[in-house]
C-alpha positions as CSV (number, residue, x, y, z in Angstrom):
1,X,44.9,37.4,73.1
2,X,46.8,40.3,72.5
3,X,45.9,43.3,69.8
4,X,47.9,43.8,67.6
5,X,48.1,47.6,66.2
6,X,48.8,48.4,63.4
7,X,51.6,51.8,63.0
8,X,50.5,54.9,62.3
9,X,51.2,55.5,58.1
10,X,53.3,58.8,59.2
11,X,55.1,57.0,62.0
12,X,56.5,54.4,59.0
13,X,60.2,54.3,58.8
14,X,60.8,51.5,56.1
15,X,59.4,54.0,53.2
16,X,61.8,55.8,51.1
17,X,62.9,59.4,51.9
18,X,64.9,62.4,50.6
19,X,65.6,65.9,50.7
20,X,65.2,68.2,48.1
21,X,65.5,72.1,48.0
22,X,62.7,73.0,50.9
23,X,61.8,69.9,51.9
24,X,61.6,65.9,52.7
25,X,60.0,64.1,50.3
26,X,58.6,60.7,51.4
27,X,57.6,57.6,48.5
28,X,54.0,56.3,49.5
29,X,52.0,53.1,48.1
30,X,48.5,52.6,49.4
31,X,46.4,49.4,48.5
32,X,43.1,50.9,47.2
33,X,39.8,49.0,46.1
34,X,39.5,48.6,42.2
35,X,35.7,49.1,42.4
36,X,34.7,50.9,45.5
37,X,30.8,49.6,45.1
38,X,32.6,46.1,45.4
39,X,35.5,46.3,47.9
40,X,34.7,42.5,49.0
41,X,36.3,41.2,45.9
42,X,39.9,41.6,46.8
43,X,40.6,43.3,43.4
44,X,42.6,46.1,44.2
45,X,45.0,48.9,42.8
46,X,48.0,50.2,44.0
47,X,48.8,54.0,44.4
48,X,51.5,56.3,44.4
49,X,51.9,59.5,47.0
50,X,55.1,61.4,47.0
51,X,54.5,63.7,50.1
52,X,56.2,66.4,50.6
53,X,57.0,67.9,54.3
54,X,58.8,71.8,54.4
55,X,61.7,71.2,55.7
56,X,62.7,71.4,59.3
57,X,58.5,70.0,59.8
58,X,59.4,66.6,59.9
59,X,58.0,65.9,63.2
60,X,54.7,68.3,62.9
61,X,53.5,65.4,60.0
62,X,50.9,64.1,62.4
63,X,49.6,68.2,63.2
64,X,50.1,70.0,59.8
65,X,46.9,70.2,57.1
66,X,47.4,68.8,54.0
67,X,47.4,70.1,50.6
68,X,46.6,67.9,47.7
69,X,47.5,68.1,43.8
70,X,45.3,66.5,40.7
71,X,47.1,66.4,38.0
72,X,45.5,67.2,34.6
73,X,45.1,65.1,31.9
74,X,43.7,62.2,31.8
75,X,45.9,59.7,32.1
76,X,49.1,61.5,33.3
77,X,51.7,61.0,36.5
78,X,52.6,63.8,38.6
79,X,55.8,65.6,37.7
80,X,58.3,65.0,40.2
81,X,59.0,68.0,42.5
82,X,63.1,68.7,42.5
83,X,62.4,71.9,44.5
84,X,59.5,72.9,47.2
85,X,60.8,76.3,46.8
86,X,58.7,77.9,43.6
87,X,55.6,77.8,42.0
88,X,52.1,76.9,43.7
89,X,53.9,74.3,46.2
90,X,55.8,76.8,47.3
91,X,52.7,78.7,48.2
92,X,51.0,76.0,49.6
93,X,53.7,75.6,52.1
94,X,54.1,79.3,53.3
95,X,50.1,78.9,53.7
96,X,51.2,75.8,56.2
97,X,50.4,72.9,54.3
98,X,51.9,69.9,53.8
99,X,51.7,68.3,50.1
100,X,50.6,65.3,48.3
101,X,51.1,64.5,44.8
102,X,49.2,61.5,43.9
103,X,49.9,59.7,40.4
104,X,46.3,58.9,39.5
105,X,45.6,55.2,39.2
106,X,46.9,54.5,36.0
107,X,49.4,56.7,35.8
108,X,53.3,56.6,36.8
109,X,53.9,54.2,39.4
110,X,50.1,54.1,40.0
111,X,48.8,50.3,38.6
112,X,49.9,51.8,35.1
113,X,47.7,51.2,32.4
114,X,49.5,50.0,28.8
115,X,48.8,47.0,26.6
116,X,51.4,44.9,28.3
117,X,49.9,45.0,31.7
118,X,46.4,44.6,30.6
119,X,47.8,41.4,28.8
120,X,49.4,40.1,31.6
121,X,46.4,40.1,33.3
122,X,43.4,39.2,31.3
123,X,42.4,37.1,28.3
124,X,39.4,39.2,26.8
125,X,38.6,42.5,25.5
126,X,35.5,42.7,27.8
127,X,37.7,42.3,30.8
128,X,40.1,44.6,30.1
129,X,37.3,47.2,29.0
130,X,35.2,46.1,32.7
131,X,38.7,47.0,34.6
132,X,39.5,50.4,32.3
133,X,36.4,51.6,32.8
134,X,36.6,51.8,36.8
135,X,39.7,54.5,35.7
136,X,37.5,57.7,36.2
137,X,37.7,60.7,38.4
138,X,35.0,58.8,40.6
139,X,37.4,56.3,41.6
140,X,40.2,58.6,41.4
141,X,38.5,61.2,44.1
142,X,37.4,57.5,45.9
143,X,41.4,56.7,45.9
144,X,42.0,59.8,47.5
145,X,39.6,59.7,50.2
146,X,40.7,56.2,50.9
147,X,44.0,57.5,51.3
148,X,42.9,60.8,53.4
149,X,41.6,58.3,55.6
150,X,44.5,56.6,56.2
151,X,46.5,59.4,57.0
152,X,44.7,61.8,58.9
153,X,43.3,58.4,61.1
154,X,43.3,59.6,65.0
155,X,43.0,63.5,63.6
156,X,39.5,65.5,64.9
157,X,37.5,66.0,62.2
158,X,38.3,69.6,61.2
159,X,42.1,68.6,60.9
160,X,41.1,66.0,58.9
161,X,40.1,68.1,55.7
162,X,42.2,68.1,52.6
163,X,42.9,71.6,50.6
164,X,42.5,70.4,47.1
165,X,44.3,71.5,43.7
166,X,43.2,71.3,40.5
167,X,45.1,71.5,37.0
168,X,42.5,71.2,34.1
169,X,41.6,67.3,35.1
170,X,42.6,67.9,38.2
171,X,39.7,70.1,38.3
172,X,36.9,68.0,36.7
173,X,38.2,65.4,39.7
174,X,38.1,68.4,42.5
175,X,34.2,69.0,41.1
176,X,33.3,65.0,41.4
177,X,35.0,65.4,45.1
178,X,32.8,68.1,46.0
179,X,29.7,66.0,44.4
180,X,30.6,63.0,46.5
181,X,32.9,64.3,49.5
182,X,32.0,67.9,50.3
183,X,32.5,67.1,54.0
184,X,36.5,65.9,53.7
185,X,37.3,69.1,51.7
186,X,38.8,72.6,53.3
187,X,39.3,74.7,50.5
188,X,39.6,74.3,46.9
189,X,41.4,75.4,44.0
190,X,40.8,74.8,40.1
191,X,42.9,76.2,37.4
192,X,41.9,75.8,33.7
193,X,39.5,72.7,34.7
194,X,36.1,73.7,35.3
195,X,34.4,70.8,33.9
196,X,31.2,71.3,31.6
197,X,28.4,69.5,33.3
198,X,27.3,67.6,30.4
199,X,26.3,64.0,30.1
200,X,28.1,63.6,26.8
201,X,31.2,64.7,24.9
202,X,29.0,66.1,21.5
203,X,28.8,70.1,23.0
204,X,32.4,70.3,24.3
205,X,34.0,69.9,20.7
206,X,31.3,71.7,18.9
207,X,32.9,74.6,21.3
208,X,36.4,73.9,21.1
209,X,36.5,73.1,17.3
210,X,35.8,76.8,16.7
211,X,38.3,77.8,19.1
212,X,41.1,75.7,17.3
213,X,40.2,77.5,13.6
214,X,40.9,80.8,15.8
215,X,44.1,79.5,17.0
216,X,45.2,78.0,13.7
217,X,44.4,81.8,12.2
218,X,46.8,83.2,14.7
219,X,49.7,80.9,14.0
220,X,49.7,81.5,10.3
221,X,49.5,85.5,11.0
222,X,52.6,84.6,13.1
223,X,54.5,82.6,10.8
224,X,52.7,83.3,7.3
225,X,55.3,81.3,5.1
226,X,54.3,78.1,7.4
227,X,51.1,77.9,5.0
228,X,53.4,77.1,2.2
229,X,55.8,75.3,4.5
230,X,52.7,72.7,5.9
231,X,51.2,72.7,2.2
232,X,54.3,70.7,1.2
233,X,54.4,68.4,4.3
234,X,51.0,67.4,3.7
235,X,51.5,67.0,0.1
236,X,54.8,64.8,0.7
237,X,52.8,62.7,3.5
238,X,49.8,61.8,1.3
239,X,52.1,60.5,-1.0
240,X,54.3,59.1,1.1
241,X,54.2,56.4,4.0
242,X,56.3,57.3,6.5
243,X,57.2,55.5,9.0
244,X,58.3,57.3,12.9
245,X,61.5,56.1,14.9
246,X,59.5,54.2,17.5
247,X,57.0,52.2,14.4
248,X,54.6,54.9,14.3
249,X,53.0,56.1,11.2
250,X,53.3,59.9,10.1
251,X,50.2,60.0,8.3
252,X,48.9,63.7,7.9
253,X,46.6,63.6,10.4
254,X,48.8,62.9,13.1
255,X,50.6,66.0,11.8
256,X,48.0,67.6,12.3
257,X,47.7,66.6,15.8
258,X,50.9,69.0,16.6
259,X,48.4,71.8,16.5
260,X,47.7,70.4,20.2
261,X,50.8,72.6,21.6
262,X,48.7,75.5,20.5
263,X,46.8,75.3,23.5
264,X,50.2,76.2,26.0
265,X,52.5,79.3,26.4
266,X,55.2,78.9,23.4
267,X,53.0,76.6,21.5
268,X,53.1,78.7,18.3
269,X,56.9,78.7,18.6
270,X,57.3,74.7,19.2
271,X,55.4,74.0,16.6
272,X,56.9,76.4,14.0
273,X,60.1,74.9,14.5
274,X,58.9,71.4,13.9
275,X,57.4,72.6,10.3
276,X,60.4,74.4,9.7
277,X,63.1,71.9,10.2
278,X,60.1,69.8,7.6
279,X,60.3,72.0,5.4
280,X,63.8,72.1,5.4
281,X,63.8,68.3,5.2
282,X,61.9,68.2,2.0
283,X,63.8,70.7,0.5
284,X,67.3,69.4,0.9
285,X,67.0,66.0,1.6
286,X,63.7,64.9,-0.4
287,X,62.7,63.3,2.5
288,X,62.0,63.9,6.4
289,X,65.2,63.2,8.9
290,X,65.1,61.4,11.2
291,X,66.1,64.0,13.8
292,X,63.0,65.6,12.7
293,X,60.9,62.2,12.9
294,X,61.8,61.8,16.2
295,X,61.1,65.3,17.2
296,X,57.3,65.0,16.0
297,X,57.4,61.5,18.0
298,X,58.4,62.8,20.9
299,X,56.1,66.1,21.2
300,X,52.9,63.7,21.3
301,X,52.4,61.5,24.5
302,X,49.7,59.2,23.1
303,X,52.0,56.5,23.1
304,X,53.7,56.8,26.3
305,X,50.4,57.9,28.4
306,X,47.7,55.6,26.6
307,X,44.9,56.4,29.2
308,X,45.0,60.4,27.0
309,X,43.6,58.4,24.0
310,X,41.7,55.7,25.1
311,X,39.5,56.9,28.3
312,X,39.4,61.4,26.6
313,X,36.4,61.2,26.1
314,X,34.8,59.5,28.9
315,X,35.6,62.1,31.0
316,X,32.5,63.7,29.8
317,X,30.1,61.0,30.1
318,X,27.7,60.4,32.3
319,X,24.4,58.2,33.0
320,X,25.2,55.5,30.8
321,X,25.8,57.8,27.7
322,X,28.7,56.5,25.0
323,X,31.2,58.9,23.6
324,X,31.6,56.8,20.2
325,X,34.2,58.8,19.1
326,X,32.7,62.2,19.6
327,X,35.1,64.3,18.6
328,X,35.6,62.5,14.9
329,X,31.7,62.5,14.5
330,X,31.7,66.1,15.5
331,X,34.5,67.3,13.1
332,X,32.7,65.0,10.1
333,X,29.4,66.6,10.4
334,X,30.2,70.2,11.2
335,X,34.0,70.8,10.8
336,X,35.2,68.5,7.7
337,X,36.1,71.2,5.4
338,X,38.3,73.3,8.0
339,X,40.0,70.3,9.4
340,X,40.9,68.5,5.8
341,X,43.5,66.0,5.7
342,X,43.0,64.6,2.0
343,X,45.4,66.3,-0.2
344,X,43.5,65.8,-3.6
345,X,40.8,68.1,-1.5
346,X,43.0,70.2,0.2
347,X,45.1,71.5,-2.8
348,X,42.0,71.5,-5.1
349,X,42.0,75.4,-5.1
350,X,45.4,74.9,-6.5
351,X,48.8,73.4,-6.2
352,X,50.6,75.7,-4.2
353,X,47.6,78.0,-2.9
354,X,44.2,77.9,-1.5
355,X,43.5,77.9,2.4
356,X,45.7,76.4,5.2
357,X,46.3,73.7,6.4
358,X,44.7,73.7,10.0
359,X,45.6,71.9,12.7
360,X,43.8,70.0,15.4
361,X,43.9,70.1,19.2
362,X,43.0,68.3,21.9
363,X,41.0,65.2,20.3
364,X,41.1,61.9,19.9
365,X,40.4,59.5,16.9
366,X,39.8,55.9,16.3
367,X,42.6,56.1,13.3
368,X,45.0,57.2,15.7
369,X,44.7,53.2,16.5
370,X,46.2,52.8,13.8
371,X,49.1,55.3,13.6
372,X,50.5,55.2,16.9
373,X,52.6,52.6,17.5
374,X,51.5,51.4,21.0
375,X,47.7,52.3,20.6
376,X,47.5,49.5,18.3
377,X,48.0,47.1,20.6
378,X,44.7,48.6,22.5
379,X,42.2,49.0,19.6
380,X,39.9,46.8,20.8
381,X,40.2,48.0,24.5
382,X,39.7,51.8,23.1
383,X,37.1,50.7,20.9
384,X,34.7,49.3,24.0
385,X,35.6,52.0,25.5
386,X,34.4,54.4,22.7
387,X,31.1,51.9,22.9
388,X,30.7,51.8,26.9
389,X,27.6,52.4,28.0
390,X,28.1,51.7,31.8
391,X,29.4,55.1,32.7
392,X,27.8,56.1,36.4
393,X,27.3,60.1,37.4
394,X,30.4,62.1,37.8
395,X,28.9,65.1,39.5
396,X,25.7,66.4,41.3
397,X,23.9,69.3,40.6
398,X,22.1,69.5,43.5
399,X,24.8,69.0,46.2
400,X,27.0,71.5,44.0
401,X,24.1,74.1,43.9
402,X,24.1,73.6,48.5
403,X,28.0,74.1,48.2
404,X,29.3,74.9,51.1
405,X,33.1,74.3,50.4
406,X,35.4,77.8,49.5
407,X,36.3,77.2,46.0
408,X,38.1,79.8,43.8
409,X,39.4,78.6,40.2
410,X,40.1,80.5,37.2
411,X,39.4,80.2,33.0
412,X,41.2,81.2,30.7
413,X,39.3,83.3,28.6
414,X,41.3,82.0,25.6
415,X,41.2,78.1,26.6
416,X,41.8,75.7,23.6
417,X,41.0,72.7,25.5
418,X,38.2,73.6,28.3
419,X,35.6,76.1,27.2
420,X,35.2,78.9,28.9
421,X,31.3,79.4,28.4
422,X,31.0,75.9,29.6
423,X,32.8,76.6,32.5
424,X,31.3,79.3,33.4
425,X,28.0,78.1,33.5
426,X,29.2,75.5,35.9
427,X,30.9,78.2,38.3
428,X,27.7,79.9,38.5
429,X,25.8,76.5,39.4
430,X,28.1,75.9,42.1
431,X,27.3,77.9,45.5
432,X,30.2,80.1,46.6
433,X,32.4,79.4,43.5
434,X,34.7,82.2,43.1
435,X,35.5,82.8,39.7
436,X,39.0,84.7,38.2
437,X,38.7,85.3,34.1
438,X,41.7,86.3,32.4
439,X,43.2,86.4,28.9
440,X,46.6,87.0,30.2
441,X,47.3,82.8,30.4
442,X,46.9,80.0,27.9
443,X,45.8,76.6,29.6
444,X,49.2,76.1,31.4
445,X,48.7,79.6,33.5
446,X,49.2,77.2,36.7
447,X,52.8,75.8,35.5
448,X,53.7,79.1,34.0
449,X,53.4,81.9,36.1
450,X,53.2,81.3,40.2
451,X,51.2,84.3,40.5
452,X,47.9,82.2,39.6
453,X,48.3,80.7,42.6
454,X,48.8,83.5,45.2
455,X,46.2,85.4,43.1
456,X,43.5,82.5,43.6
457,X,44.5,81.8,47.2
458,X,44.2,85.9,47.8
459,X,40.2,85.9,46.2
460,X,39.4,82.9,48.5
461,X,40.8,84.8,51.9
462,X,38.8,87.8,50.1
463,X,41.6,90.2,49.8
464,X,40.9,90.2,46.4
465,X,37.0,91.3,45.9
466,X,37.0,93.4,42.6
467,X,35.8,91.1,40.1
């Protein structure tokens, strides 16, 4: 009987295909195992690779190394790429690489996660908490080598090896790949995502609660009539239920949540002009607009990436530990007072005086269940999740501490979301980690400013040895 084989994945010419400025983009799906210590049950996710080949290297796809992207979060898609010419992908292609941008599973086009589907497809909160959970970076990394697999298949080993990228998330993923496939990886790169290696969430908002009062100081030195401004906001949404465009809730704590732009170049500024046009609101109307209302809507992506709520936390978890809502215990016990949302407590030093108002950052909270409109729907998925004690190890010290992988990331001194004495303790635990500290980026340095890119790529070759 006849063999049938099977096409090489780059030789396929029924996928979709286009050009954009620098180079050919082609639309992958790969068939990967839901739970990768289980592959016999037929369960199975499906994932999304737009690969992108410099143009005029169409037919060198089966010779040329590849260069893949992890995108932060969790729980968000890739951007799509409308030009190969700027940035870090046009660095990674004068370097010789060809480029994969993988929408995590979840994500995008990649088995997206959101009430509906999870509906569709099972009838009890424990189910849909079992299938959530297997959402990590563990299965993410095992998605990707899966996928390396398929497409470097004939390749010698050494031209098998991916060169990895990571953006914040993207970089607690790269450090779980290294953990569990040092031998697959070339090179790394991690910007603003050196994970903590910590077993639970409790340490990491302990550390970034304080750096969110020095943020929120900051903002009001910038724009110090916004204390007066968000005094009256808060005051009108105590007393007030208001309701958001899309059947949100603006209660003031999810006002609060704005402070979470903080964290990126022209935060302070986005922001500000969201309390102004409030203010302004309140003033002349006696009530918020709804130009305004949807302006607030649309800055947070709670709603439209549910994964950023309901698995935050369990990014951080390891060896069966729970998160149980870390970051509200955390801000209860130590950080009530700076973080106030009550009114009658806020304004007790007097009507129109007394401290700020601060705002929060990057955490999540079991009332924002409650006030966003599609998280509702996932309460009781969020809330096993918050309760899950099944999580499995993430990293490994001890292969991290034998690295043998070049890896060269960089921290943000001033990082709101990923603190940088956290990460620095795990650069130093990793052998051969090359570390970049600056204050001259917030946590977006990677999107902002291509020069974090060349930079890294330069201390990794060793041109760049003054540190």
């Amino acid at each position: 009987m006849a063999t049938t084989v099977q096409p090489h994945e780059l030789d396929r010419t029924d996928i979709e295909t286009y050009v954009i400025p620098g180079g050919t983009v082609y639309e992958r799906f790969f068939e990967c195992p839901l739970d990768y210590s289980q592959p016999q049950n037929g369960q199975s996710v499906r994932v999304f690779v737009r690969h992108v080949v410099p143009l005029g290297k169409e037919g060198q796809m089966r010779e040329l190394p590849f260069f893949l992207y992890l995108q932060g979060g969790p729980g968000f898609e890739c951007r799509f790429p409308g030009s190969a010419k700027g940035g870090w992908v046009s660095t990674a292609i004068t370097e010789g690489y060809q480029i994969l941008l993988i929408d995590q599973r979840g994500t995008g086009l990649s088995s997206p996660i959101s009430a509906d589907s999870l509906d569709a497809r099972f009838a009890s909160t424990t189910e849909k908490v079992e299938y959530v959970s297997n959402f990590r970076a563990d299965n993410i990394v095992r998605d990707c080598e899966h996928i390396r697999k398929i497409l470097c298949r004939d390749r010698a080993d050494k031209d098998s090896k991916l060169a990895l990228l990571g953006q914040s998330f993207g970089g607690f993923c790269i450090t779980t790949y290294l953990s569990l496939f040092p031998e697959s990886v070339s090179k790394a790169f991690i910007t603003g995502g050196v994970p903590p290696l910590v077993d639970g969430p409790d340490a990491v908002y302990q550390a970034t609660y304080g750096r969110m009062l020095s943020r929120n100081k900051q903002y009001y030195e910038r724009f110090p009539r916004d204390v007066a401004r968000v005094r009256s906001i808060m005051k009108h949404l105590n007393e007030v239920d208001v309701a958001l465009p899309d059947g949100g809730r603006l209660s003031p704590r999810r006002f609060q949540q704005l402070g979470i732009s903080f964290g990126f170049t022209g935060g302070f500024d986005s922001v500000h002009q969201l309390v102004f046009h409030a203010a302004n609101d309140l003033e002349s109307l006696g009530k918020l607009s709804t130009h305004t209302l949807t302006a607030i809507a649309g800055s947070q992506s709670f709603d439209s990436n549910p994964l950023y709520c309901i698995m935050h936390e369990s990014i951080y978890c390891q060896n069966g530990t729970p998160s149980l809502w870390s970051a509200h215990r955390v801000r209860e016990a130590q950080f009530a007072a700076e973080f106030e949302h009550s009114w009658d407590r806020i304004a007790a030093s007097g009507e129109d005086s007394g401290p700020p108002v601060r705002f929060t950052g990057e955490t999540v909270y079991p009332w924002m269940l409650d006030d966003y409109a599609e998280l509702r729907k996932l309460k009781d998925v969020a809330q096993g999740l918050a309760e899950y004690t099944g999580w499995g190890q993430l990293y490994d010290v001890d292969v991290l501490a034998k690295n043998r992988v070049p890896v060269a990331g960089v921290s943000y001194y001033n990082d709101m979301f990923v603190d940088f004495y956290l990460s620095e303790k795990t650069a130093q635990a990793v052998q051969g980690f090359r570390q970049w500290v600056t204050n001259e980026y917030h946590h977006n340095g990677l999107r902002d400013d291509s020069r974090v890119m060349t930079y890294l790529v330069s201390l990794l070759r060793g041109d760049i040895t003054d540190l």
